[in-house]
N, C-alpha and C positions, 0 to 999 in steps of 0.2 A: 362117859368119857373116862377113861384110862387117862390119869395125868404125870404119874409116877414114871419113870424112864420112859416118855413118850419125847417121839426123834424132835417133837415142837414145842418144848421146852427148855431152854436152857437155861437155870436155875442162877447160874455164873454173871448172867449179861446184865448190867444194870441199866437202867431207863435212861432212852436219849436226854432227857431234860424235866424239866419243872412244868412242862406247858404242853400243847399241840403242834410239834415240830412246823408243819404246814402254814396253821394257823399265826403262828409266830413268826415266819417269812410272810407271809402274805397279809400281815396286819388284820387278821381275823379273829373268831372269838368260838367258845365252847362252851356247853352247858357242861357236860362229866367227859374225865378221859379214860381214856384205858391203854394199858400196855400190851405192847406183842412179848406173847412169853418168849418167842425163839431169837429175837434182835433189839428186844429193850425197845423201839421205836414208839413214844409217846404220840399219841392220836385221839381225834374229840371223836366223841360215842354217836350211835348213829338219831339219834334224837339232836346234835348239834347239827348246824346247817350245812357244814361241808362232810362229816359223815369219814374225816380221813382215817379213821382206824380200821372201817371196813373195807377201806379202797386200798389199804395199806395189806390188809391177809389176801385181795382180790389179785394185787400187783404182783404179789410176793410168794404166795401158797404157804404161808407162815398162819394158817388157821388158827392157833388160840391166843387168846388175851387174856389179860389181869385186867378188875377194876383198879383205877391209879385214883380212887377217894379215898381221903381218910376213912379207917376205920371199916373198909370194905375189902374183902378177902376171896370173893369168888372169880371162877374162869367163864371163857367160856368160847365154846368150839365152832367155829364160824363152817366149815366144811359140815360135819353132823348136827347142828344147830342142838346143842348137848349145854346145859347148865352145871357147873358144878361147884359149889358153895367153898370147897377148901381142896387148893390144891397145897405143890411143893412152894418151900418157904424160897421168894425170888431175892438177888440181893436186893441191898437197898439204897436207894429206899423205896418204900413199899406205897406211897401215896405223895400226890404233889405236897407241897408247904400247907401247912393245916390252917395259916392265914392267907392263904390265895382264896379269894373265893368260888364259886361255882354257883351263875356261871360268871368264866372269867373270861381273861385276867380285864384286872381292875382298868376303870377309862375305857375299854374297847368294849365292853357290853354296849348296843343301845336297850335305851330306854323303854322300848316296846318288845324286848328279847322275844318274851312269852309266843308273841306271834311271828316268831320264824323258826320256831322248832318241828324237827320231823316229827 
């Protein structure tokens, strides 16, 4: 994947929020999020139960994402199913709150998470 002046990129946008935009209306919860490089829209990853990052490039055709974990820097291309460890530097910030935990946010995890993961 080409991430450098790719039209699904815009390096300018910063991230809707701290959380899973979705998730956070709808009183739900997330294991890891990731961000749309092209609209900042924060979204839970598809191993979380609602899966809205990918329903979010589905809705949208805004195919790549940022991981939004601390200390995680990779894309990745949902139209070519393409990996790639570093793209362009997004504003920021570049990961939720480093004490929010994963999965989150705090109180809405249940207890039994583990067994509602994709």
């Amino acid at each position: 994947m080409t991430t450098h002046g790719s039209p699904h990129i815009d390096p300018a946008v910063p991230p809707s929020g701290t959380g899973c935009s979705e998730c956070d209306e709808g009183g739900g919860w997330w294991f890891h999020l990731r961000r749309c490089a092209t609209c900042g829209h924060v979204g839970c990853c598809d191993s979380s139960p609602a899966q809205h990052a990918s329903a979010h490039a589905a809705a949208t055709g805004h195919q790549v994402i940022r991981s939004y974990e601390p200390g995680e820097s990779w894309f990745w291309n949902y139209a070519t199913n393409e990996y790639v460890e570093d793209g362009p530097e997004l504003a920021p910030p570049l990961s939720h709150p480093a004490d929010q935990p994963a999965p989150g946010p705090a109180g809405r995890v249940p207890g039994d998470w583990r067994a509602h993961l994709n």
